[in-house]
C-alpha positions as CSV (number, residue, x, y, z in Angstrom):
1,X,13.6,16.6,15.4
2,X,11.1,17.2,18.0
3,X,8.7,19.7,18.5
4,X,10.7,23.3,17.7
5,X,8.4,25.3,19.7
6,X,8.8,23.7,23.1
7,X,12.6,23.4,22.0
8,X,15.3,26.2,22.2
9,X,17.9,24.3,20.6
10,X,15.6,23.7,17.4
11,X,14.4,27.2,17.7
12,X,17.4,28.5,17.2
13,X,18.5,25.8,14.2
14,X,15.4,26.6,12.7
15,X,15.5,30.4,13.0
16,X,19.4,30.1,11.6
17,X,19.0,27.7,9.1
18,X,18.5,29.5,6.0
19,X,21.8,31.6,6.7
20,X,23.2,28.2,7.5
21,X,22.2,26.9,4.0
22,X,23.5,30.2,2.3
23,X,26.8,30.1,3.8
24,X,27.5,26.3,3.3
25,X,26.3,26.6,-0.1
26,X,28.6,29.8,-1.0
27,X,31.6,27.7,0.2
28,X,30.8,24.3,-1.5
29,X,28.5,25.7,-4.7
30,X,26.1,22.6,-4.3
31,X,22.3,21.9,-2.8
32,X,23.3,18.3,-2.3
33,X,26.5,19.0,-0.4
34,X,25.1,21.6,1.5
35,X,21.9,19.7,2.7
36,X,24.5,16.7,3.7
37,X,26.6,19.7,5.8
38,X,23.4,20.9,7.5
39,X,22.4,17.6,8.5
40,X,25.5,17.4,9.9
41,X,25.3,20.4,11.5
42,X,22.1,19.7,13.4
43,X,23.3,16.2,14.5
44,X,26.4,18.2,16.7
45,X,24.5,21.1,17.3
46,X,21.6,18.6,19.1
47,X,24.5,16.9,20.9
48,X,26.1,19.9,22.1
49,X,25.9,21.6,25.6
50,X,23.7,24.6,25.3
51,X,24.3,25.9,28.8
52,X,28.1,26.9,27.2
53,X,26.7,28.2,24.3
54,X,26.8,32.2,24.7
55,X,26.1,32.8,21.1
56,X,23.9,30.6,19.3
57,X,24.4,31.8,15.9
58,X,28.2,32.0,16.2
59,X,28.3,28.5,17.1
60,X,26.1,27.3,14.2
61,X,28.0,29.1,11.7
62,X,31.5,27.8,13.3
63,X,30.0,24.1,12.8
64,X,29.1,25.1,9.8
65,X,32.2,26.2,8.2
66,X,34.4,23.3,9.9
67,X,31.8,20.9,8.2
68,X,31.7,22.7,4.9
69,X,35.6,22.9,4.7
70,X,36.0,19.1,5.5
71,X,33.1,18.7,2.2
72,X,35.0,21.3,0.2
73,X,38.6,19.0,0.6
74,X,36.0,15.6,-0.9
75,X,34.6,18.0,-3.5
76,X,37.9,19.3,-4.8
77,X,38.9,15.7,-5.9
78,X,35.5,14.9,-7.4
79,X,35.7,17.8,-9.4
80,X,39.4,17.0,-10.4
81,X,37.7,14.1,-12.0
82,X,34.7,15.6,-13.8
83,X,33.5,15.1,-17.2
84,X,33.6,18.3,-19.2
85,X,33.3,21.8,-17.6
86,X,31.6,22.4,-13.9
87,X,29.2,24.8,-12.6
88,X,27.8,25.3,-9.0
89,X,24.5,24.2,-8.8
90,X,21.4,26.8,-9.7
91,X,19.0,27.6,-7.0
92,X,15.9,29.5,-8.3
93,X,15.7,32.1,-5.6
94,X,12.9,34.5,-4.8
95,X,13.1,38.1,-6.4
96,X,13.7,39.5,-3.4
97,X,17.1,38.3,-2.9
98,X,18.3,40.1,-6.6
99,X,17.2,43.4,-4.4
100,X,19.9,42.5,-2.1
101,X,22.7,43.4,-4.0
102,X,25.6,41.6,-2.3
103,X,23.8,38.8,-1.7
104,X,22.8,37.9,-5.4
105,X,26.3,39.2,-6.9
106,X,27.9,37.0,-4.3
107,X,25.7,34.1,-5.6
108,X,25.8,34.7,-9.2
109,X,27.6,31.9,-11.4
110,X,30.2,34.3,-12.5
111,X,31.2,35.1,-9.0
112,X,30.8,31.6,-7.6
113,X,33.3,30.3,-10.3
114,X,36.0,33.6,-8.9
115,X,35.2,31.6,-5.7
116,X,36.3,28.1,-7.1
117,X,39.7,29.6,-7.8
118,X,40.4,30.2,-4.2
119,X,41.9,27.9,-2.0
120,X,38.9,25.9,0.7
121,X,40.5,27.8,3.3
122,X,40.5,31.2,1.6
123,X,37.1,30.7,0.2
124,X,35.8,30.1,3.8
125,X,37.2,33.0,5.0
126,X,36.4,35.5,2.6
127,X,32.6,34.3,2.2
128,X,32.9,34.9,5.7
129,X,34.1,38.1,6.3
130,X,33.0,39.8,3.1
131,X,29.7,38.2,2.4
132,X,28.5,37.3,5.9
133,X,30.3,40.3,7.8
134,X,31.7,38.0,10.5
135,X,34.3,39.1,12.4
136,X,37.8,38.1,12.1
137,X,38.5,36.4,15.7
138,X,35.0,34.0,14.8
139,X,36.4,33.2,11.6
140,X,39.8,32.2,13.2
141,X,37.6,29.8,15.6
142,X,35.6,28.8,12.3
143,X,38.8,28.0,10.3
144,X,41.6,27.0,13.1
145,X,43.7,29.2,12.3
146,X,45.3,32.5,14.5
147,X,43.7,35.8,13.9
148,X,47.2,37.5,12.3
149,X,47.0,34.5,9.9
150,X,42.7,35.1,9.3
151,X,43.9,38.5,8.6
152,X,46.6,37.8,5.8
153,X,44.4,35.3,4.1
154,X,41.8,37.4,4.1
155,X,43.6,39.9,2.5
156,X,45.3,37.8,-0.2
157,X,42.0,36.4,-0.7
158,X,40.3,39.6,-1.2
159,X,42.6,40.7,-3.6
160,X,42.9,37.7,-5.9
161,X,38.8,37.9,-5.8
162,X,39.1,41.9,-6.9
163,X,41.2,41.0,-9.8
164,X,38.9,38.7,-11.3
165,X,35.5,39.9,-9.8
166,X,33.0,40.6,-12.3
167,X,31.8,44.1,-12.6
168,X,28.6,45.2,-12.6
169,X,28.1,47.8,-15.6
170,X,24.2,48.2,-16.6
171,X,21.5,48.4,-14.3
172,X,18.5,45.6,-13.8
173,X,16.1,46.9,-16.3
174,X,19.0,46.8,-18.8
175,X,19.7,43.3,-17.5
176,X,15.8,42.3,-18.1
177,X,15.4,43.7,-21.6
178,X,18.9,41.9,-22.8
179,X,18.1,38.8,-21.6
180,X,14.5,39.5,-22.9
181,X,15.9,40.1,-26.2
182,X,18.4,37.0,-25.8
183,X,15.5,35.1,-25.0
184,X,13.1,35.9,-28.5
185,X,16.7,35.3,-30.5
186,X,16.5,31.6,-28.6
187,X,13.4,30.5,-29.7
188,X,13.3,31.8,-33.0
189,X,16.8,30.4,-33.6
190,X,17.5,34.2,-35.9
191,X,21.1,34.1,-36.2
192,X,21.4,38.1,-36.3
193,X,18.7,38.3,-33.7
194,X,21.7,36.9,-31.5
195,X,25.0,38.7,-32.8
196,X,22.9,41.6,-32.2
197,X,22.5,40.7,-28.1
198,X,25.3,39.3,-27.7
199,X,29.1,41.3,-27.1
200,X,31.7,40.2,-29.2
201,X,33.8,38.2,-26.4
202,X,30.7,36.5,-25.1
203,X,32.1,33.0,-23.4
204,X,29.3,30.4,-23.1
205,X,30.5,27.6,-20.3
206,X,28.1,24.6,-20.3
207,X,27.8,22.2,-18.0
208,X,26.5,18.3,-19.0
209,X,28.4,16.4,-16.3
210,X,28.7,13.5,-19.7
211,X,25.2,13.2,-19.6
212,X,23.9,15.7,-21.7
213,X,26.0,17.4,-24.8
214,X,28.0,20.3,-23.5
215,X,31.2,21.8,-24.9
216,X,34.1,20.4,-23.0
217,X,35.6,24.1,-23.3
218,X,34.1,27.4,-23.2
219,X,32.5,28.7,-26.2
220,X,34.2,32.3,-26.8
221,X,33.3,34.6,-29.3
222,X,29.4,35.8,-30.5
223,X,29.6,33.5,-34.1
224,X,31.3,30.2,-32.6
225,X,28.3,30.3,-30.0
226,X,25.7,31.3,-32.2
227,X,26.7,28.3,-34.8
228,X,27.3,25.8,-31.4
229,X,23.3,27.0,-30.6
230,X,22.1,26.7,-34.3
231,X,24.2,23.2,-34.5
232,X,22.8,21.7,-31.6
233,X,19.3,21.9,-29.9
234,X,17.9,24.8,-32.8
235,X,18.8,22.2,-35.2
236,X,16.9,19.3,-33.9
237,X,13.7,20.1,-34.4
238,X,12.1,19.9,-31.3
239,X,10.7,23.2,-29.9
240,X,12.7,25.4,-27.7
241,X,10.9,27.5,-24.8
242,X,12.7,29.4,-22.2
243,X,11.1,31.0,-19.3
244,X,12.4,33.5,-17.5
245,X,13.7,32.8,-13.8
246,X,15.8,34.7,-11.1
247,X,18.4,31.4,-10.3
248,X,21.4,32.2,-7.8
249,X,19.6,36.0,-7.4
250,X,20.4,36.9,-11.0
251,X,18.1,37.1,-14.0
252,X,18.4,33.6,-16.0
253,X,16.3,31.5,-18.7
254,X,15.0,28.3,-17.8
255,X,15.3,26.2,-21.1
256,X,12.8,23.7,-22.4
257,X,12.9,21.1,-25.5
258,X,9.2,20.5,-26.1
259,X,8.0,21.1,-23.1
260,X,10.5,19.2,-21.0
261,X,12.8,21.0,-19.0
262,X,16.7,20.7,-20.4
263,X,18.8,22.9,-18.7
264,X,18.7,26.3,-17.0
265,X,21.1,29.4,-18.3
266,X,22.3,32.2,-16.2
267,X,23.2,35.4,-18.0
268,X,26.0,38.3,-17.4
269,X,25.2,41.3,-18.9
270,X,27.3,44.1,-19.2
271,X,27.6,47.3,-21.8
272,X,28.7,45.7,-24.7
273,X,26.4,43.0,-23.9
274,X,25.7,39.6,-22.5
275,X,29.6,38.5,-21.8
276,X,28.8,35.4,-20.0
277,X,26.7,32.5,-20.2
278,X,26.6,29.7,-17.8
279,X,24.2,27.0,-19.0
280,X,23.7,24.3,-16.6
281,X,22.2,20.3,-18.5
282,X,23.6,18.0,-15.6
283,X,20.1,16.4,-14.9
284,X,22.1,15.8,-11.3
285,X,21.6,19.3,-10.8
286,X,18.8,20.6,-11.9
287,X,16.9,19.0,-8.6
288,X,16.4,22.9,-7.0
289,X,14.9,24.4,-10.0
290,X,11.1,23.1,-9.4
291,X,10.7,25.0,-5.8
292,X,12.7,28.1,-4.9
293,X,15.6,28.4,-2.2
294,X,15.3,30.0,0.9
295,X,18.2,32.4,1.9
296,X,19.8,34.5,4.4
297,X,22.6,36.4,5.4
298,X,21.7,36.4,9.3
């Protein structure tokens, strides 16, 4: 790139990217694919006329999506073929972003894997128009599709999201001390330290890519997942650390087996209790975890 600040065009890449990043990344749920999109994204938007651009922005987020959409058609078959059970890829985001509640709920792995169950085309326009607040006759140039058509599949999408969306019940400092709690019970490896954080119907989904052990199904149930943990890396005798982290704008446990960093865990917590864990061992994606995410939603 050259020099940005003699440069409108990479002023205005520059100034968008993060929004760039967090709108690619909503739609395709990986760092890797996201950076490839942006890449992308600057290569046409460097080649484009900028004397018939009106909106800068507008445009970015159009090549964006078109990009993303094209990625999210490749993905969809990779992930057809994946070893075990998939989660997006953790970013370890700043604390700020948690304080934007839309943001972070629309990030969390709970809502990112509502997300997966939409069509490419539906996930694109509702990350769009309910995450991003873009109007419907941009997402109809973003998607190629007509605006009565944006509308309906907005819609549907909407309401397929609202019927699995995960509801937030308990406020952050109840979050914090569960997962505080969750975390002594972890290292210590006390059985009844973790019935007594955990709800009844708590579903652990791990994620190991067949690289590292992971459940091939979800874990349901407080006793199957405190006998999976006591089975498994409580068991083997190495000393297990986790350190708090906000990952995807939600509070989550970065885990470490003698020092070495294994895998990082996102938690849901709700009245009962923690309900969901998403623990993510793919050494593929753990590549974000070291340095935090920039993010945007303008």
């Amino acid at each position: 790139m050259t020099d940005h600040a003699a440069d409108p065009a990479t002023d205005a890449f520059v100034g968008h990217r993060n929004l760039l990043f967090t709108v690619a990344y909503e739609m395709l749920g990986s760092a890797a694919d996201t950076e490839d999109v942006l890449q992308e994204t600057w290569l046409r938007w460097s080649a484009a006329d900028m004397s018939q651009v009106a909106d800068p922005r507008a445009y970015l987020v159009r090549i964006t999506t078109r990009l993303a959409l094209n990625r999210m058609r490749t993905v969809k078959r990779r992930r057809e073929a994946y070893v075990g059970q998939w989660l997006p890829e953790p970013l370890l985001t700043a604390p700020d972003v948690a304080e934007d509640v839309e943001l972070a709920e629309s990030m969390s792995m709970a809502m990112m894997l509502v997300l997966e169950s939409l069509s490419p085309t539906e996930r694109a326009v509702f990350v769009l128009r309910e995450v991003f607040d873009v109007g419907y006759d941009e997402i109809a140039e973003a998607v190629g599709k007509t605006l009565p058509a944006v509308r309906q599949i907005a819609h549907r999408a909407r309401r397929h999201v609202d019927a699995r969306r995960p509801r937030r019940s308990v406020t952050a400092r109840e979050t914090r001390a569960a997962v505080e709690s969750f975390r002594r019970a972890l290292e210590t490896g006390d059985p009844q330290a973790l019935l007594d954080v955990l709800a009844p119907d708590v579903v652990l989904v791990s994620d190991g890519g067949g690289v590292k052990r992971a459940s091939l199904r979800p874990v349901v149930g407080a006793e199957k997942f405190v006998r999976f943990y006591l089975g498994g890396a409580a068991s083997s005798g190495v000393a297990v650390t986790c350190e708090p982290a906000v990952v995807n704008g939600s509070t989550a446990l970065a885990v470490h087996l003698d020092g070495e960093l294994e895998g990082v865990l996102a938690v849901r917590v709700e009245e009962t209790g923690i309900t969901g864990l998403y623990l993510v061992r793919n050494p593929a994606k753990l590549t974000h975890i070291g340095s935090g995410t920039p993010l945007g939603l303008r």
